[in-house]
VOGU-3710 file (C-alpha; in Angstrom, 3 decimals, decimal comma):
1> xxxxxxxxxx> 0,000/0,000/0,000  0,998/3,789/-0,966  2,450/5,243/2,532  0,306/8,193/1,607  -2,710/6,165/1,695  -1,810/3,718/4,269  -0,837/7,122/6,658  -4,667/8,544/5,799  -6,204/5,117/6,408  -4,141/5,226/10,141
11> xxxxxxxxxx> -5,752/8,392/10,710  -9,121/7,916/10,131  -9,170/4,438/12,288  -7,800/6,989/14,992  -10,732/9,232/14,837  -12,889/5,915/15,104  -11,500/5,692/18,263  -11,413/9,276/18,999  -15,341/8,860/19,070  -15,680/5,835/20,345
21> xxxxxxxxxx> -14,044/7,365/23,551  -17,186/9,862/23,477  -19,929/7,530/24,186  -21,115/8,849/27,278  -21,819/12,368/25,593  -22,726/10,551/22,058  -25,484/9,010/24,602  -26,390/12,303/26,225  -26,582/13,931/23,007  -28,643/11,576/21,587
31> xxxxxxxxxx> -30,974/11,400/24,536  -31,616/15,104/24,112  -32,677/15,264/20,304  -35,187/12,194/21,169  -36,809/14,055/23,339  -37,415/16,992/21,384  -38,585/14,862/18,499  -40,494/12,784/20,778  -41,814/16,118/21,754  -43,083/16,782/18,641
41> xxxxxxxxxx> -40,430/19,895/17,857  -36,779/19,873/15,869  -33,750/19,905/16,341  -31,621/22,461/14,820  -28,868/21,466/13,116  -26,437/24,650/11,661  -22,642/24,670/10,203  -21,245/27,326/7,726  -18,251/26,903/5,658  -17,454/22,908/5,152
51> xxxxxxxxxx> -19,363/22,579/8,038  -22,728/22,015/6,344  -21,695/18,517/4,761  -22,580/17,406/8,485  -25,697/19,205/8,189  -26,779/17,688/5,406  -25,513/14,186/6,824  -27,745/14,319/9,190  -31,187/15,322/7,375  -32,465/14,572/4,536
61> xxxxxxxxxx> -30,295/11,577/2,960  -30,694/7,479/3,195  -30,842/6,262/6,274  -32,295/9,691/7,927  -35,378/10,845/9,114  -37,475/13,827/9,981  -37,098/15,556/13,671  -34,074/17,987/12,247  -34,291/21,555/10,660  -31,260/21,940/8,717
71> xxxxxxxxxx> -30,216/25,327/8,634  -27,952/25,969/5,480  -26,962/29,443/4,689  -26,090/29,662/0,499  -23,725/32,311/1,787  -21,889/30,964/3,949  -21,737/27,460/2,164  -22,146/27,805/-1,780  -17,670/27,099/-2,211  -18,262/25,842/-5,660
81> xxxxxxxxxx> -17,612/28,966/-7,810  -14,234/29,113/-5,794  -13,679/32,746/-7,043  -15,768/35,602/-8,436  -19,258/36,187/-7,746  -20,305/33,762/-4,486  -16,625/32,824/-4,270  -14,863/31,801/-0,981  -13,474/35,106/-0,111  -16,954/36,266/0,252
91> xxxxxxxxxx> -18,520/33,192/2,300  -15,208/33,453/4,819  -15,992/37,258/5,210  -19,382/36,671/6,234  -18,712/33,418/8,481  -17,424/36,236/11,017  -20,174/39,126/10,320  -21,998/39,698/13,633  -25,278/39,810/13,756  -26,366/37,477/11,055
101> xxxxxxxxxx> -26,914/34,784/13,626  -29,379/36,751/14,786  -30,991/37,834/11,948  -31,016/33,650/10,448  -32,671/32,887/14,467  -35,549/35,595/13,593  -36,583/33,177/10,904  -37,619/30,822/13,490  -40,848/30,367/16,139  -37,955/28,431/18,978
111> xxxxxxxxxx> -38,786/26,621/21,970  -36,929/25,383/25,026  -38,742/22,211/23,522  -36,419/22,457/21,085  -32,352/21,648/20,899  -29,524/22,414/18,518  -26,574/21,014/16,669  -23,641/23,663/16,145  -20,632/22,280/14,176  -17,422/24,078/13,852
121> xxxxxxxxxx> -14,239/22,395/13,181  -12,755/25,456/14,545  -15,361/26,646/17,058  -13,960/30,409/15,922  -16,013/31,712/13,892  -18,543/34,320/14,892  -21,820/33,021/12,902  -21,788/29,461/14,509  -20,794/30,702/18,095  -23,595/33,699/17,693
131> xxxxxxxxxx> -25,906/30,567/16,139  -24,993/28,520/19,710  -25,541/31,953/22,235  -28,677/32,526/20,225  -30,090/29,162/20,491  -28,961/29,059/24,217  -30,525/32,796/25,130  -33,955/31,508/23,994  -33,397/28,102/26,266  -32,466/25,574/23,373
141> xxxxxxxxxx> -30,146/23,036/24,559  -26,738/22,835/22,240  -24,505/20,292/21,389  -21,466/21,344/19,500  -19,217/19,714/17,447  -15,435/20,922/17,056  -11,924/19,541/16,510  -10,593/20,216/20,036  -6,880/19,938/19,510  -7,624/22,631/16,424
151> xxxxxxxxxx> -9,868/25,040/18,080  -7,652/25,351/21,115  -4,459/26,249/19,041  -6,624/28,945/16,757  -7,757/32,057/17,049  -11,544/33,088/18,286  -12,846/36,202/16,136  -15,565/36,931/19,101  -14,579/40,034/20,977  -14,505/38,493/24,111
161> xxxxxxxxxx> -12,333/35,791/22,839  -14,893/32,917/23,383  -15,365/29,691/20,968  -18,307/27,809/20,454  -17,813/25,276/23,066  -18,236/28,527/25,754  -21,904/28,476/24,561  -22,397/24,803/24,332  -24,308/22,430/26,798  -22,198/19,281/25,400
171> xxxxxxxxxx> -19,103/19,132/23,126  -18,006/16,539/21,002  -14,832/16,172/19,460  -14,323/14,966/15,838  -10,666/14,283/17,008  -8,913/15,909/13,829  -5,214/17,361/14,345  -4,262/21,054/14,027  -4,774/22,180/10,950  -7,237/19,263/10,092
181> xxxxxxxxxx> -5,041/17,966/7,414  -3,671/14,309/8,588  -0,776/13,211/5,883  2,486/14,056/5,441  4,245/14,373/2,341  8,108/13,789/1,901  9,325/17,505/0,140  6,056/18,930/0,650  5,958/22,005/3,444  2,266/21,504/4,291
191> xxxxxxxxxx> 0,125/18,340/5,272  -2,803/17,426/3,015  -5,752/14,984/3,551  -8,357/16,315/6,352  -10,191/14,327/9,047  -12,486/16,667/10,281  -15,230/15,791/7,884  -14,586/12,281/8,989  -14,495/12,753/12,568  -17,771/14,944/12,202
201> xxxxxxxxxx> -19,471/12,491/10,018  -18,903/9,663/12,723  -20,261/11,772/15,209  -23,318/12,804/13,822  -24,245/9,084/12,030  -23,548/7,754/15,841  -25,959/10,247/17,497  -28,454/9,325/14,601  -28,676/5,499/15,058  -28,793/6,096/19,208
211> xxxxxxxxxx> -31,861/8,934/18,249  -33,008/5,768/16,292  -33,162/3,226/18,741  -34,707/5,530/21,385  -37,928/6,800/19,375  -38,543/2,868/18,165  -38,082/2,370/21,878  -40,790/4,970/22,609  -43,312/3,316/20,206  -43,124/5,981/17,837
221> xxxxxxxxxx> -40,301/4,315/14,900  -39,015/7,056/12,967  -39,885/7,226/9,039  -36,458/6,114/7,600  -35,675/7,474/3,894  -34,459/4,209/2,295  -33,649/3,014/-1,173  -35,665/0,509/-3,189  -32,774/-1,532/-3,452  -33,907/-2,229/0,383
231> xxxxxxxxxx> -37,325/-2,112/0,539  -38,734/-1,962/-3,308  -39,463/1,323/-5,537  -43,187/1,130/-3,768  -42,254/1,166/-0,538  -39,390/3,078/-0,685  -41,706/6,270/-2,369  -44,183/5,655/0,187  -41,441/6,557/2,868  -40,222/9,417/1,402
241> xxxxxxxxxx> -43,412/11,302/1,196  -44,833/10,221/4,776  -40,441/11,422/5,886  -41,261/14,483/3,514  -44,820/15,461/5,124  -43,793/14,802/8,573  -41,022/17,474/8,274  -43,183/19,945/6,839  -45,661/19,364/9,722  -42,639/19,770/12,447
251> xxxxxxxxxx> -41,652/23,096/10,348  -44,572/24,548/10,358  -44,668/24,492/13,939  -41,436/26,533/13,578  -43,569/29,576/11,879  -46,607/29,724/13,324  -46,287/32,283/15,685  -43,716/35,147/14,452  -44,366/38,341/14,411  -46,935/37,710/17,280
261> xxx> -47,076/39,126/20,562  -46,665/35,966/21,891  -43,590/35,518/20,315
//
């Protein structure tokens, strides 16, 4: 085997174990976002920057189901065009613009019912760590995910110098280096090859099967999205659209009261 390859491979069975180590808060974590689905609420998942690929791992894709709002911001996210209009310099310059936490939260009827995902690799940035205080100031519990060893040897752009696991309830850890990148290469300067994505994935998939298990448990088995290849093309569409309705039932609930007193 390439050493490249065989050094990446190395590193990702570390950050197996890396999250393996985190079962008690995997547990906790997933005991939380049962209950608010169990409830009858969401919970809120939000990244920005790379971040979103665990967003969207968690809700909607095979082997998911309803009970999460993913919050994706095309600003902060859309990295395709690279350069030029929507390019990267723009998305990084708005990851740390305060205030648009705030003004993404307004789009939203929250309850302490309620509870949030906030992933940062970094933890740095302002958007995600305004995202976590904002979900926490209106009594949503938050469970961040960061790479620890990273976010303590970077930089916080919040004024006061907090990160978003200073406005988390539970942290998890994808377990990704420094820098994220993993491998070494002989007469190159810089590493390549990050885990963070890996790490993150792991986390989230593990909180999703334990989320799973507990609402079956309940007597209330989740509608999973699953291929025909599984379950046949009938069955399969037939889960989609009850999965599909379901979560624009739990969203509406997430509307219908802004701009009201009450709210």
């Amino acid at each position: 085997m390439s050493q490249p390859l065989h050094d990446y491979l190395t590193e990702c069975r570390r950050l197996i174990e890396a999250v393996a180590a985190q079962e008690a808060a995997i547990q906790q974590a997933a005991g939380w976002f049962a209950e608010t689905i169990l409830a009858g609420r969401m919970v809120h998942v939000f990244g920005s920057g790379h971040s979103r690929i665990m967003v969207e791992e968690m809700w909607p894709r095979y082997g998911s189901f309803p009970g999460f709002n993913p919050i994706v911001e095309l600003s902060l996210t859309f990295h395709n065009p690279v350069v030029g209009a929507n390019g990267q310099r723009q998305a990084m310059f708005l990851e740390n613009v305060s205030g648009l936490a705030e003004r993404i939260l307004r789009n939203f009827d929250l309850s302490p019912k309620d509870s949030a995902l906030v992933v940062s690799s970094s933890g740095c940035n302002l958007v995600p760590i305004e995202m976590a205080s904002g979900f926490r100031q209106r009594g949503v519990k938050v469970v961040a995910i960061i790479s620890r060893r990273h976010s303590e040897a970077s930089r916080s752009q919040h004024a006061g110098g907090k990160k978003l696991q200073d406005f988390a309830d539970l942290v998890l850890d994808t377990g990704a280096p420094v820098g994220d990148a993993m491998v070494k290469i002989d007469g190159l300067e810089t590493p390549v090859a990050p885990g963070s994505t890996v790490g993150g994935c792991l986390l989230v998939n593990s909180i999703k099967a334990e989320v799973a298990a507990r609402l079956t448990r309940a007597g209330h088995p989740p509608k999973v999205l699953t291929a025909g290849a599984v379950v046949g093309s009938e069955k399969a569409t037939a889960l989609f659209e009850a999965a599909y309705d379901e979560h624009a039932r739990r969203l509406a609930k997430l509307y219908a009261n802004l701009g009201s007193e009450a709210h």
